[in-house]
C-alpha positions in Angstrom: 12.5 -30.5 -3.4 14.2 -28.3 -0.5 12.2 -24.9 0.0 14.3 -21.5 -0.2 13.7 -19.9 3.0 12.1 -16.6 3.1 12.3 -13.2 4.8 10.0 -11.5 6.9 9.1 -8.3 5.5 6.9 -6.4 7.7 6.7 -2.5 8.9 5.3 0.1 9.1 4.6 3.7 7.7 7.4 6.0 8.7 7.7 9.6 9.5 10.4 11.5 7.3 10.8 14.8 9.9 14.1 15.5 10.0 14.8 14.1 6.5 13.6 10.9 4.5 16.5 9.1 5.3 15.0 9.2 9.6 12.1 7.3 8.1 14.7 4.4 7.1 16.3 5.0 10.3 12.8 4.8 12.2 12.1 1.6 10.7 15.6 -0.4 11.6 14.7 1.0 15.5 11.9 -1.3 15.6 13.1 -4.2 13.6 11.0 -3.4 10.3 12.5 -5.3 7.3 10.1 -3.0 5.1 8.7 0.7 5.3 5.9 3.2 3.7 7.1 7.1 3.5 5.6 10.2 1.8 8.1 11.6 -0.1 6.5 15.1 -0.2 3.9 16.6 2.4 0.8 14.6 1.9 -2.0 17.5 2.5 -0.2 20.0 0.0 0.3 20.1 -3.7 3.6 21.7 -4.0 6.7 20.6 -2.2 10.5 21.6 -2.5 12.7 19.2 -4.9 14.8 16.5 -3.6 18.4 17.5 -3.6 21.3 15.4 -4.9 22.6 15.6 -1.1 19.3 14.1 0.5 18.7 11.7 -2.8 22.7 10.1 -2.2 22.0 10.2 2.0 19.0 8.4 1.6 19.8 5.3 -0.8 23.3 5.5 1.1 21.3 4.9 4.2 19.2 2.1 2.7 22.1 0.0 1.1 23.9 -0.3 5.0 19.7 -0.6 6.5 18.1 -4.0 7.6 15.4 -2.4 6.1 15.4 -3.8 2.8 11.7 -2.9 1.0 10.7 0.5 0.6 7.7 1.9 -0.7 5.9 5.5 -1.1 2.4 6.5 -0.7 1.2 9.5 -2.7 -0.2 12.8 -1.6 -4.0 11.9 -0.1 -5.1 15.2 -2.2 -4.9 13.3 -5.6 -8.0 12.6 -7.2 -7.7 11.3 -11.3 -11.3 11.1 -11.1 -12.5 14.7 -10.3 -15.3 16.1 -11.6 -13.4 19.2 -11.6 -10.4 19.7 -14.5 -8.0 22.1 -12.5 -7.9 19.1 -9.9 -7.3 16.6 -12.7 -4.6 18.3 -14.0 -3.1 19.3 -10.2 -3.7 15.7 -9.8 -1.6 14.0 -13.0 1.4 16.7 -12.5 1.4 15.4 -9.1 1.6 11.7 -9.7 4.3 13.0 -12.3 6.4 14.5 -9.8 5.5 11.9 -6.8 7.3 8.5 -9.7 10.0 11.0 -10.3 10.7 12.0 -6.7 10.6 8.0 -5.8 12.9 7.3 -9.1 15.1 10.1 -7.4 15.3 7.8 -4.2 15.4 4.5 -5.9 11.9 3.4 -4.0 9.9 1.0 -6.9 7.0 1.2 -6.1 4.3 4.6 -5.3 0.5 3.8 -3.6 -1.8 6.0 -4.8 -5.8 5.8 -3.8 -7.8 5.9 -7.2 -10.2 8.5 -6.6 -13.6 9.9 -6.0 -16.3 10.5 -8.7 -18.1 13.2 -6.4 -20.7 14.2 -9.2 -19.7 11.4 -12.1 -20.3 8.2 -12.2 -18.2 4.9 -11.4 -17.7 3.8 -14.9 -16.5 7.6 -16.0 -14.0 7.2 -13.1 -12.7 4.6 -14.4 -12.3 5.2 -17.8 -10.7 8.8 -16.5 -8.4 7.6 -13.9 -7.1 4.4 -16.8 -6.7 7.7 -19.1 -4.5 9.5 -16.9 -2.2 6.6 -15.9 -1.2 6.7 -19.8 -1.0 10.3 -19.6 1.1 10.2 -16.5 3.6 7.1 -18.2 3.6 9.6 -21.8 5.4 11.5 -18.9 7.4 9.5 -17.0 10.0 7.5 -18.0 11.3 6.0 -14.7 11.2 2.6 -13.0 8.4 3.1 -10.1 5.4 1.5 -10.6 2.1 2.7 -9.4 0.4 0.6 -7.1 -4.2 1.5 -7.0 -5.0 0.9 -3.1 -8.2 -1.4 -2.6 -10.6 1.4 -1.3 -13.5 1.0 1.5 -16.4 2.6 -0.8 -16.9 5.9 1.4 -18.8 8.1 -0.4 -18.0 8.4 -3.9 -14.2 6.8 -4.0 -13.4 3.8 -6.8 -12.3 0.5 -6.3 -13.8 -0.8 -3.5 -14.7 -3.6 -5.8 -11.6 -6.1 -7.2 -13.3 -5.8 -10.1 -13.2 -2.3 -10.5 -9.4 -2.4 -9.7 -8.8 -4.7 -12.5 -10.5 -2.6 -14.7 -8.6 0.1 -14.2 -5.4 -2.1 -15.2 -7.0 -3.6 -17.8 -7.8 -0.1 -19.7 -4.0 1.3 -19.7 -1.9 0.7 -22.3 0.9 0.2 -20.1 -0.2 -2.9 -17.7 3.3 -4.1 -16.8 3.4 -0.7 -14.9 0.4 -1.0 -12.6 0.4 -3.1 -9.9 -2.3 -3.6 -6.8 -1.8 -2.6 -2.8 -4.4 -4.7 -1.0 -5.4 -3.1 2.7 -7.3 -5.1 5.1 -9.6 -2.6 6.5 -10.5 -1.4 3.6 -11.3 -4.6 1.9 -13.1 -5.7 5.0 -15.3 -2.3 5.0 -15.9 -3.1 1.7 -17.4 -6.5 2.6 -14.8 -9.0 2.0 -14.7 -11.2 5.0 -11.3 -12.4 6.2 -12.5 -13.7 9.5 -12.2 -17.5 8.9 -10.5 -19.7 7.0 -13.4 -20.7 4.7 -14.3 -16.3 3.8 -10.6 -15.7 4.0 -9.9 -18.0 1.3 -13.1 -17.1 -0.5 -11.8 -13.5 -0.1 -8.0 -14.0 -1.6 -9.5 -17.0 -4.7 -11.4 -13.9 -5.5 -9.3 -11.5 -5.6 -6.5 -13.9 -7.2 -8.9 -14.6 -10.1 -9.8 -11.0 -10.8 -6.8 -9.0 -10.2 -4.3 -12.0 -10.1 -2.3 -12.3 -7.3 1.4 -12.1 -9.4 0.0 -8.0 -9.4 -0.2 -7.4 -5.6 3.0 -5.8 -4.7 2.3 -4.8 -0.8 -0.1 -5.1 1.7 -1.5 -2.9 4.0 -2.0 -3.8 7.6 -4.6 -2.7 9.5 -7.7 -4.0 11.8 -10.8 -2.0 11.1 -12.9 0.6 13.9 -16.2 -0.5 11.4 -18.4 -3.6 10.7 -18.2 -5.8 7.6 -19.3 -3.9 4.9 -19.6 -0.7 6.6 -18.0 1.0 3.9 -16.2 3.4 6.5 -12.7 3.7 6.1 -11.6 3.3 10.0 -8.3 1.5 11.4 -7.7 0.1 14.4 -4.8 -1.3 15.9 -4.3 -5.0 15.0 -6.7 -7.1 17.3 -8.7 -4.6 18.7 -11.2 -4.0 15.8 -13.6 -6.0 13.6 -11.5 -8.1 12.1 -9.8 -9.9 15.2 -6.6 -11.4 15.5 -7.6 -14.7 13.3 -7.8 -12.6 10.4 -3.9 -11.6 10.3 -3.3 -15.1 11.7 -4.5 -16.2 8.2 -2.7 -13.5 6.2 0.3 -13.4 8.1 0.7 -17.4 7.5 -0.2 -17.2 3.9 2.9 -18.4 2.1 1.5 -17.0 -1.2 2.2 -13.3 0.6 6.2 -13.9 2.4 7.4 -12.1 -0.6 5.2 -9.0 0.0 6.1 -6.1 2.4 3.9 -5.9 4.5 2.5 -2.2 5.9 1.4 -1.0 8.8 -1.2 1.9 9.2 -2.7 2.1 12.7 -3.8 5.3 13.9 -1.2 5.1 17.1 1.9 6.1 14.3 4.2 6.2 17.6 7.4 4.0 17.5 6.5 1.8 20.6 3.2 1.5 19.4 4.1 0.4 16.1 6.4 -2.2 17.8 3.6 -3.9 19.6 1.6 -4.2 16.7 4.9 -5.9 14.7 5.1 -7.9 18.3 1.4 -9.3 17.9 1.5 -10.3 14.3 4.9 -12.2 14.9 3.6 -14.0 17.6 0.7 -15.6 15.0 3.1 -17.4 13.4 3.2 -21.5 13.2 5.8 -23.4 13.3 5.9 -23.8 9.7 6.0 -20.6 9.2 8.8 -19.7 11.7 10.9 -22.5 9.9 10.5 -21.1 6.3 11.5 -17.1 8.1 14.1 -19.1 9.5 13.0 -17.2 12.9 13.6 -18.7 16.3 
């Protein structure tokens, strides 16, 4: 049977100043078939609505873009799993206005890190965060989906584990509506090897057969400042960390992942920089995999 080719979806996370439609705009600069925007200011709660002017010029500007997945990553002050209720509540009315700004822009799917316990415990967090997702969709009617970020385990954040990721999906009511963002330094701080073939595959069986791989709807890209297991949440740019360029060789090849944007987040957010890193990752690829991108 004749294989479908695929496209290449890889890009990076794109800075909105001057409007969330530059982000788009950013993106097709440098060839990204895929990009990762806030919608809001990331380090404040509050943030002006999206007109019907900027909601119309941004999907307008997508529809004519080669950039053709776009995702959103939530406000890095959310925490569903505070020990403190005024930043519960701050935190659910902001995932409620985060899925409707996104539904605004048409973007399907919102990252969002799951939280630290600070003073709790892991399996309160849990239980909490699973309990506000079902308070947040009582809310929301829309079509984004919420995607929970594999974490590195600093301090007291959730879901450094797989396991503790499925949980999470497994306690909502609403399952179809969660889905999984996988980042490579973080699952590498956490102690997941990806180095070789034999602890890369070990890494993604395991994940498969906890979280199921039909769930993970983007990955983030990123080499890690930190040693396996460090539990230090540090990128790097691709090939200069811990993880080393056979690592993305691996993922990038992985035909189980061509259907998955692909993100990146190194710390050097500048467009040439960004470029380089896209440059390096596309120059991993086999033959095989060139054929099925159809790239030449």
């Amino acid at each position: 049977m004749q294989q479908t080719n695929k496209q290449l979806l890889l890009g990076a996370h794109m800075s909105t100043a001057g409007g969330l439609e530059k982000a788009i705009e950013r993106g097709e600069s440098i060839e990204c078939t895929a990009v990762q925007l806030f919608t809001k200011n990331n380090r404040q709660w509050m943030a002006k609505k999206i007109s019907d002017e900027e909601a119309i010029l941004f999907k307008a500007t997508a529809k004519k873009s080669s950039v053709t997945h776009i995702i959103a990553h939530a406000s890095y002050l959310i925490n569903l799993c505070s020990p403190d209720i005024e930043t519960q509540k701050k935190s659910v009315q902001a995932v409620i206005d985060e899925l409707c700004r996104c539904d605004q822009l048409g973007i399907q799917y919102l990252v969002i890190h799951p939280g630290a316990y600070v003073t709790e415990s892991e399996p309160w967090a849990l239980k909490k965060i699973a309990h506000h997702i079902d308070h947040i969709y009582e809310a929301y009617s829309g079509n984004t989906q919420l995607l929970l970020e594999t974490m590195a385990g600093q301090g007291t954040t959730v879901c450094r584990y797989f396991e503790q990721l499925a949980e999470v999906r497994e306690l909502t009511s609403d399952k179809k509506r969660i889905g999984f963002c996988l980042d490579t330094c973080h699952i590498f701080s956490a102690g997941y090897d990806l180095r070789t073939t034999q602890t890369y595959d070990h890494t993604m069986h395991h994940f498969d057969k906890i979280c199921g791989i039909q769930h993970l709807k983007a990955i983030h890209v990123n080499d890690s400042k930190k040693e396996l297991g460090s539990c230090v949440d540090r990128h790097e740019e691709i090939g200069k960390g811990k993880l080393g360029l056979e690592a993305f060789a691996l993922l990038i090849n992985d035909e189980r992942f061509f259907d998955i944007p692909k993100i990146l987040e190194t710390p050097n957010d500048e467009l040439e920089n960004y470029a380089h890193n896209m440059a390096l990752l596309k120059n991993l690829f086999t033959e095989k995999t060139k054929k099925r991108l159809s790239i030449t």
